[in-house]
N, C-alpha and C positions, 0 to 999 in steps of 0.2 A: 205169214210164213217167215222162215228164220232161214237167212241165206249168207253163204259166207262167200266176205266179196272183198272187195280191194278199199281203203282210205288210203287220201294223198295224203303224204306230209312232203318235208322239204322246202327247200327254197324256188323262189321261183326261174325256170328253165331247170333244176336239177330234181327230179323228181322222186320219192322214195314212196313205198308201198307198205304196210300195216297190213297183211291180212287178218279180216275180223270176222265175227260172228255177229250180225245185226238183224233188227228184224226189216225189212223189204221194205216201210213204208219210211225208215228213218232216211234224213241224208246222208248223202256221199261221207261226210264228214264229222257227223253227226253222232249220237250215241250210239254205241257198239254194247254187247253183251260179254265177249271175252274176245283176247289176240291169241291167235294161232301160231303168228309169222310174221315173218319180213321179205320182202322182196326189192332186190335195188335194179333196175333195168341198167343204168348206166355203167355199173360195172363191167370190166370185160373178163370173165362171161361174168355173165348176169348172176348176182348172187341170192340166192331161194333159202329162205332157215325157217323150215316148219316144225313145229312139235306135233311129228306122227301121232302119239296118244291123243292128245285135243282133238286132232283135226279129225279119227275116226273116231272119237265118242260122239262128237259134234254130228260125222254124218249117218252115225246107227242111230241115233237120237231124231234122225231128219230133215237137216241142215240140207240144201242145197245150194251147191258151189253154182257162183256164173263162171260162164266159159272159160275166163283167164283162168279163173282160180283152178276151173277143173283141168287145164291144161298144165299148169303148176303141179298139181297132184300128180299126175299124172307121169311128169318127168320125175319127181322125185318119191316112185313109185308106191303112193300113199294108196293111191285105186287104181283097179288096170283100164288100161288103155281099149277097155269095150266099145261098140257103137253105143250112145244114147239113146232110150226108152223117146219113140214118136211124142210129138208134141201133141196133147190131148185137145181135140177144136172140137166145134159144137156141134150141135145138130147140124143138117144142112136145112134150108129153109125151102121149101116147094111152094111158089107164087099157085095159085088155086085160082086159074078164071073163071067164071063160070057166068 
């Protein structure tokens, strides 16, 4: 699955954020597919630069953002601010004594 999520860069204690488009099993830091954005936390305020087109072809395509990211959107009103679709879990399991 292809998920758009946060790389660190930066020095260390200063931290700066790449959002990218990677697939789920790469690392943190690891190969990405394309940059969407920047995000710097230590700015005051925090400074957010996405490229709105990317980042909505990326998720009509079926990108899923983790929660920063979708919280990132979210302020920089790329998608609206919905409740999230239930987290799909298994079956339930029924022990059988018998």
């Amino acid at each position: 699955m292809v998920k758009i999520r946060l790389t660190r860069m930066g020095d260390k204690k200063s931290p700066f954020y790449r959002i990218v488009v990677a697939d789920e099993r790469a690392p943190r830091d690891g190969r990405f597919i394309d940059i969407v954005g920047t995000y710097d936390p230590l700015a005051d305020p925090a400074v957010v630069k996405i490229d709105a087109e990317k980042a909505k072809k990326w998720l009509a395509n079926g990108a899923q953002p983790t929660d920063t990211v979708r919280s990132l959107f979210v302020q920089q009103e790329i998608i609206p601010a919905g409740k999230r679709p239930p987290a799909k879990t298994g079956k339930k399991k029924t022990d059988k004594e018998g």
